[in-house]
C-alpha positions in Angstrom: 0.0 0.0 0.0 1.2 3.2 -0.7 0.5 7.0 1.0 -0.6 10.2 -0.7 -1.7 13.5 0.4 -4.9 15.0 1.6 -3.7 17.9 -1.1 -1.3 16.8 -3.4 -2.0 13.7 -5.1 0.9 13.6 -7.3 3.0 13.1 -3.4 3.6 9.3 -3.5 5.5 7.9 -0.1 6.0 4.2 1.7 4.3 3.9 4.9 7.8 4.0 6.3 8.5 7.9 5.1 5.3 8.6 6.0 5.2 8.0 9.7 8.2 9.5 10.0 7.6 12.5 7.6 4.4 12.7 10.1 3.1 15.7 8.0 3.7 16.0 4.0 5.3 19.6 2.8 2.1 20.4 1.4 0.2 21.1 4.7 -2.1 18.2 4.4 -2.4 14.8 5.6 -1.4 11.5 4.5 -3.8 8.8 3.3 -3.7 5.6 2.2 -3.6 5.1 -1.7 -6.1 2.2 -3.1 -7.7 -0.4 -2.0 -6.9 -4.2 -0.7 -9.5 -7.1 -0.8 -8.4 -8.7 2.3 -12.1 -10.3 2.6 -11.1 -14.1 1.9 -8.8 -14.0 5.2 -11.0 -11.3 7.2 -13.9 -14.0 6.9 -11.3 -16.9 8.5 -11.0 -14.8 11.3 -13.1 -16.2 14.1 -13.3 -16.0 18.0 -10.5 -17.5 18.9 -8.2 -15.2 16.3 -6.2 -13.2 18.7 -6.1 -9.0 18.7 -2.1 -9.1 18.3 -2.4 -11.8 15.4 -4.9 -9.7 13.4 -3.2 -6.8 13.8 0.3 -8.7 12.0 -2.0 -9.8 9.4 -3.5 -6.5 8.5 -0.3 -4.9 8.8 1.4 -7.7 6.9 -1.6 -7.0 3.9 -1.0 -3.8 3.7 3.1 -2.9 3.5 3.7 -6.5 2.4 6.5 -4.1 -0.1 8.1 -2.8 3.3 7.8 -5.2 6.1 7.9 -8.7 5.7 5.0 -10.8 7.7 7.0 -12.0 10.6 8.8 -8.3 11.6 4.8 -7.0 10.9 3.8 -10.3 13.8 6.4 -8.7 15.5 5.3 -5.2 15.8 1.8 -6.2 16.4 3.2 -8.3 19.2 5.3 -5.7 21.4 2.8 -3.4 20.6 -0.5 -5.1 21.9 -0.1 -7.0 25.0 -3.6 -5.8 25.9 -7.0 -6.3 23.4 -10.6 -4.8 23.4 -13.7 -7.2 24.6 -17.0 -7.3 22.7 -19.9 -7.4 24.9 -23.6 -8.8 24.0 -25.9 -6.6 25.7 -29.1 -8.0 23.7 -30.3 -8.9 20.2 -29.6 -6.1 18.7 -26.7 -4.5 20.8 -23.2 -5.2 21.3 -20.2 -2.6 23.2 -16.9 -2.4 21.9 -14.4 -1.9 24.7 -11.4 0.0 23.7 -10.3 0.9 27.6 -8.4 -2.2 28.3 -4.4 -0.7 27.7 -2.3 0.6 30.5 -4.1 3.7 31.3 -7.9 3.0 30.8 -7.9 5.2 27.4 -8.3 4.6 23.9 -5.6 6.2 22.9 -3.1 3.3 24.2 -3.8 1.0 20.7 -2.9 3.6 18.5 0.1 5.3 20.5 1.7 1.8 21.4 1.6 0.5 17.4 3.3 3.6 16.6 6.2 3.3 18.5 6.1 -0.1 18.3 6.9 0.7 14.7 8.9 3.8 15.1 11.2 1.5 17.1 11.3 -1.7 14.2 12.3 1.5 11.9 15.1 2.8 14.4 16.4 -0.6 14.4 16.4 -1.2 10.5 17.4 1.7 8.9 19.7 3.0 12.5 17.6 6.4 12.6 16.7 7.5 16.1 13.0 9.3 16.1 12.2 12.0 18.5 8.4 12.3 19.2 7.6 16.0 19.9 4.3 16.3 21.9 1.8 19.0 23.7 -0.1 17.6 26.2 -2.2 18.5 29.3 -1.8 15.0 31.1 -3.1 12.0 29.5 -1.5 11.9 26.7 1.9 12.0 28.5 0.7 9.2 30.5 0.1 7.1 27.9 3.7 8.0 26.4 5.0 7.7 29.7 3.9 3.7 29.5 4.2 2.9 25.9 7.8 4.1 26.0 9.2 2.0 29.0 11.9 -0.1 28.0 11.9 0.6 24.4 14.6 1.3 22.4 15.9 3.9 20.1 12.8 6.0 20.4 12.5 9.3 22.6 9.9 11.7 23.3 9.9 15.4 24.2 6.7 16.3 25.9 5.6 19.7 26.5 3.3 20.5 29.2 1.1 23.8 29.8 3.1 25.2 33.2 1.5 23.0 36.3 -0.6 20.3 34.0 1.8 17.3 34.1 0.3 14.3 35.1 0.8 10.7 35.8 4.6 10.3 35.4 7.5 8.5 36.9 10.7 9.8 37.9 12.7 6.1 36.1 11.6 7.1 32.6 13.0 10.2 32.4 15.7 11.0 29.6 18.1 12.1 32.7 17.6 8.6 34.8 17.7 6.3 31.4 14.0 6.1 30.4 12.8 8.1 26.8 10.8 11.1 28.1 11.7 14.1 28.4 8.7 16.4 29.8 9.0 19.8 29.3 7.3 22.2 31.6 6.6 25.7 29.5 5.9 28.9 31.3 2.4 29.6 29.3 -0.9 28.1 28.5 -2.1 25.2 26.8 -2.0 27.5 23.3 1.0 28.7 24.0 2.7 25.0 24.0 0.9 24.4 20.9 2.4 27.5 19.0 6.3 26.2 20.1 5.5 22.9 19.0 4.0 24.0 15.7 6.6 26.5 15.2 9.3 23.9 15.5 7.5 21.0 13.2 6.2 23.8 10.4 10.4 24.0 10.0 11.2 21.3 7.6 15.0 21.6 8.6 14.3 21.2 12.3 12.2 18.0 11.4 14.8 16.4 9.5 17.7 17.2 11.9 16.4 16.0 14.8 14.4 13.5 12.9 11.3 14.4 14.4 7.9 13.3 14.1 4.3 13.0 16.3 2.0 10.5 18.1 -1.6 12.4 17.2 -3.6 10.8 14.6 -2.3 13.1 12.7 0.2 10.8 11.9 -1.2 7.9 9.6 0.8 5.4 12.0 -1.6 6.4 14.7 -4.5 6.1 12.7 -4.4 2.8 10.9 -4.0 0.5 14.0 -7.7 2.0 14.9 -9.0 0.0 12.1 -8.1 -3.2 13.7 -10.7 -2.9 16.3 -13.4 -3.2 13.6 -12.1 -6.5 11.9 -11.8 -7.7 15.8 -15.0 -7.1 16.2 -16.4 -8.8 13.3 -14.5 -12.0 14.1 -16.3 -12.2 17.3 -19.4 -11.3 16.3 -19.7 -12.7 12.6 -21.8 -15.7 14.2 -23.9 -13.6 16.3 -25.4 -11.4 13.7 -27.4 -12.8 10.4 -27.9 -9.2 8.9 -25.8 -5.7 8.5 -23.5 -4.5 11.6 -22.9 -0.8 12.2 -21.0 0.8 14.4 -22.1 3.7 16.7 -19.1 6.1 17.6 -18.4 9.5 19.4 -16.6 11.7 16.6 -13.8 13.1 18.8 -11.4 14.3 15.9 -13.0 11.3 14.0 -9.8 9.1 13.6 -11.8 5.9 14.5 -14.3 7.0 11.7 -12.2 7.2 9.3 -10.3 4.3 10.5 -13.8 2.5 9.8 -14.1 3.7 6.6 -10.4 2.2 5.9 -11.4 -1.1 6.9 -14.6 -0.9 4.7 -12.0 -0.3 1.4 -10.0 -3.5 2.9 -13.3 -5.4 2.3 -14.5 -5.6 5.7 -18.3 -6.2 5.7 -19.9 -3.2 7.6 -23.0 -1.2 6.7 -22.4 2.2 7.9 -20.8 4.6 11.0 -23.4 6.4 13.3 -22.5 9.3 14.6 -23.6 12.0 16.6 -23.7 15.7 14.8 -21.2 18.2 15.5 -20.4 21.5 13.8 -17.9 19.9 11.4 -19.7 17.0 10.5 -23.9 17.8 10.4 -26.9 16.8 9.1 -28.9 18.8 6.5 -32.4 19.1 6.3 -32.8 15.6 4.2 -30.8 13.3 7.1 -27.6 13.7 4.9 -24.1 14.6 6.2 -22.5 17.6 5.4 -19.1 18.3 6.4 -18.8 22.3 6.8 -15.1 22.6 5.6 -15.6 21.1 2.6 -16.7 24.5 1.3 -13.0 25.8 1.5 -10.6 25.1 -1.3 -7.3 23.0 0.0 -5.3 25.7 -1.2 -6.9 28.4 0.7 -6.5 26.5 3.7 -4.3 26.9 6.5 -1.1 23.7 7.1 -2.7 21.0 9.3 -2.0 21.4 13.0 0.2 18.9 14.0 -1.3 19.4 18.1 -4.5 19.8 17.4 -5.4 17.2 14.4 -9.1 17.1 13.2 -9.5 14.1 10.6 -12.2 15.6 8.6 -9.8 16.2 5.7 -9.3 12.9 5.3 -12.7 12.1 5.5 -13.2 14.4 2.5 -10.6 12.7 0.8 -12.0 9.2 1.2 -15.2 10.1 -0.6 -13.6 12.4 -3.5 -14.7 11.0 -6.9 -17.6 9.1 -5.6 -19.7 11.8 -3.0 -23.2 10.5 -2.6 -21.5 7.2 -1.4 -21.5 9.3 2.1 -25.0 9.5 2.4 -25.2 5.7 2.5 -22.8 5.4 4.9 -22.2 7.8 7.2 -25.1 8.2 9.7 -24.8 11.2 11.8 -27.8 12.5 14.2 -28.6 15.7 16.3 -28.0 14.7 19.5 -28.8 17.6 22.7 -27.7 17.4 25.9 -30.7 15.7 27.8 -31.1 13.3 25.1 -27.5 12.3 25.7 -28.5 11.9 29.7 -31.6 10.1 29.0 -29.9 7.8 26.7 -27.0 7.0 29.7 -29.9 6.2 32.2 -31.3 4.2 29.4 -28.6 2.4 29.4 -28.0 2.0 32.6 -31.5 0.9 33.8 -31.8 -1.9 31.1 -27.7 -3.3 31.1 -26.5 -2.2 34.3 -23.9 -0.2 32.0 -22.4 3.2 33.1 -20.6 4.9 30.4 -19.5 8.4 29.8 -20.6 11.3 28.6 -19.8 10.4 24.4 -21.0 7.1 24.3 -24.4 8.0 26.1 -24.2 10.4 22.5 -23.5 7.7 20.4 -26.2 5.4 21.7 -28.6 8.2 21.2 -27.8 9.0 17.8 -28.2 4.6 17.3 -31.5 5.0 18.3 -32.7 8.1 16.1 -30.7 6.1 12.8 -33.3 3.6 12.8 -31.2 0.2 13.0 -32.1 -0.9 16.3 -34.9 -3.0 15.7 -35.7 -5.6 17.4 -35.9 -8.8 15.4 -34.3 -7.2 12.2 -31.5 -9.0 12.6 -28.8 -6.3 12.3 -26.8 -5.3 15.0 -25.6 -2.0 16.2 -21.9 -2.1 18.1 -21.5 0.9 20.6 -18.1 1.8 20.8 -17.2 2.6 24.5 -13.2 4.6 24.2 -12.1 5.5 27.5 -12.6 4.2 30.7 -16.3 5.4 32.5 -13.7 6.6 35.3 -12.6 9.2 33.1 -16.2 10.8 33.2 -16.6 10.6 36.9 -18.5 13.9 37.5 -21.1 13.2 34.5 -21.9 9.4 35.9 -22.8 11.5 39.2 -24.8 13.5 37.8 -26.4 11.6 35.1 -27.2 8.4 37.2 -26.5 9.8 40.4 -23.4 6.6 41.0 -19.9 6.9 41.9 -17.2 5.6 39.7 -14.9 2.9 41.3 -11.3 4.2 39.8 -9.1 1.5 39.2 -5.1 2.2 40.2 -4.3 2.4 36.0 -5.9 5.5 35.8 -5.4 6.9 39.5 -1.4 6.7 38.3 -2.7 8.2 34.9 -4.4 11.3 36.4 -1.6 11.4 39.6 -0.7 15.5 39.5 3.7 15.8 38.8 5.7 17.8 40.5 8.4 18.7 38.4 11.8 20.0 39.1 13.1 22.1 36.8 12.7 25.6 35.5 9.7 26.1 33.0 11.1 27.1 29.3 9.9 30.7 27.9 10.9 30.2 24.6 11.0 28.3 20.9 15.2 28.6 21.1 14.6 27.2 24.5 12.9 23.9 23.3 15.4 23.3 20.7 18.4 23.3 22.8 16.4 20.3 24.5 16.1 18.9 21.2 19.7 19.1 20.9 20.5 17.5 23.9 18.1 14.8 23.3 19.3 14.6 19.6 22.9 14.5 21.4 22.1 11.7 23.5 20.6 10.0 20.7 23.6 10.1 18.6 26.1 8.8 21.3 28.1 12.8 21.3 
């Protein structure tokens, strides 16, 4: 499989380049080229197929021309000692449960296959990634975890001044670990606009070889797909009719990683969403995605820290645009219908959940393909922990949220010691000493 741009489709890169590159030249974002009919094995997939061992495979499918199948096992391996569950809840109903990684969040899958593969690269091709982050806490955590014990890799996380959260002294660049948390005197914007000034430099990037773990990056992104075809192997003898999949939108990485596995042949019948500002409904039930009114080349670069996956959404459905309307399912949601629809939930499961799957079940219900005795199936995709969403469940359902140690260490407050940075030539003479490190100087 090869990689082309949001905005550039003459841009042709390996998967390799590409999650290194992190963000093409042209401002946009990279996407997968073509399609792979993977539906022969995807079908031979059953209950019993393990997460880790359908993640080599699809890996394996797709950059067969870079990786052979066992270093792809191999990546999938170190990168997913954890897996999501499905859960019946009746007929119609099934939960996805992507909280199961080290800190109770989503975000774990993708973050750990991308350094899992950052670090198979390092080790190939002797090039030594440095992962330049902002984050206000969970993020870092996740980092924090994925990056014990790994080699090769480093990361450089900048924090808004007082926000760090759920750290430990051993994995610190300074101790022998691969983070390096960077405390910046300044808001949450302000960290962005260092971070962004440093990655929009094309010469910075290559000297320090530096890249991102958002879903900006397509190496983040594509391991969300495997949660689909996991899905469908456990559920394939479950369900006689069509299976769709009901989903918060977030920055709408796992949608688009949904509509990826669809173009691997993956049978699924459509993506339920709730309605935002970016992706609506018109008057006729049909998605509309607001941006697509603006030219590519009157837009501004993508932000690396703050990555919205909408572009890519357009991008999927170039060329063939009323094939959205019979697949992407989005609904008004308020609110109270959101509450209702966790009490609903609740009363009739026994399941607490959070704030954005309460929409997505909602918006299931007003999309029609919940019926009872139809024999479709609607999966409810649960991302982070119900822990996470402590306050809503309170007030919502009026219960308390038992918080398991994970994410207690996740959310524990840092204290650390060391003067906050003021400036962009601050952060790169930490690059440099990382860089330095990393080079043996």
């Amino acid at each position: 499989m090869r990689f082309t741009s949001t905005r550039d489709k003459n841009l042709d890169s390996g998967f390799l380049n590409a999650i290194l590159d992190a963000l093409p030249s042209d401002g946009g974002l990279y996407v997968p080229e073509g399609n792979a009919n993977l539906r022969r094995w995807i079908l031979y997939t059953n209950e019993q197929t393990p997460f880790p061992s359908i993640a080599g495979a699809l890996t394996s499918a797709c950059l067969n021309d870079e990786f052979s199948p066992i270093i792809c096992e191999t990546i999938a391996t170190h990168a997913f000692p954890f897996e999501p569950k499905v859960k019946r809840l009746d007929e119609n109903l099934f939960t996805l449960e992507l909280f199961n990684g080290p800190t109770g969040c989503h975000r774990d899958f993708g973050i750990s296959y991308l350094v899992s593969c950052l670090e198979t690269i390092s080790i190939l091709q002797d090039r030594r990634p440095i992962l330049l982050d902002i984050t206000t806490g969970k993020h870092g955590a996740i980092l924090s975890h994925v990056m014990r014990e790994r080699r090769n890799v480093k990361s450089v996380l900048v924090y808004p001044k007082g926000q760090l959260r759920g750290l430990c002294e051993k994995d610190f660049i300074w101790n022998g670990g691969n983070i390096f948390p960077v405390e910046a005197d300044g808001d949450e914007e302000f960290c962005r606009r260092l971070v962004r000034e440093i990655l929009s430099s094309r010469a910075l990037v290559e000297k320090y070889t530096l890249t991102i773990s958002t879903t900006a990056n397509i190496g983040r992104l594509l391991p969300h797909a495997f949660f689909y075809t996991y899905a469908f192997s456990r559920l394939k003898k479950k369900v006689s009719g069509d299976i769709y999949y009901a989903l918060a939108p977030g920055n709408y990485s796992n949608l688009m990683a949904g509509l990826y596995s669809w173009r691997l042949s993956l049978p699924m019948s459509g993506l339920i969403v709730p309605a935002s500002g970016a992706l609506n409904v018109d008057i006729q039930g049909y998605p509309v995605i607001s941006d697509a009114l603006v030219p590519n080349e009157k837009r501004k670069p993508i932000d690396p820290s703050v990555p919205s996956n909408l572009e890519r959404l357009e991008d999927f459905f170039t060329g063939y645009s009323a094939m959205i309307k019979s697949f992407i399912y989005p609904a008004r949601v308020s609110d109270a219908e959101a509450e209702n629809a966790a009490k609903e939930l609740y009363k009739k499961y026994s399941l607490v959940t959070d704030r954005a799957t309460s929409r997505a079940y909602a918006a299931a219900k007003k999309s029609g393909n919940m019926e009872i005795g139809s024999g479709d199936a609607v999966v409810l995709i649960q991302r982070d922990h119900p822990a996470y969403s402590a306050e809503f469940i309170r007030h919502t359902l009026g219960e308390t949220v038992s918080t398991p140690q994970n994410i207690l260490d996740a959310q524990k407050p840092f204290k650390l010691e060391r003067p906050p940075i003021k400036t962009r030539e601050e952060l790169i003479k930490i690059l440099d000493e990382v860089n330095s490190q990393e080079s043996g100087l």
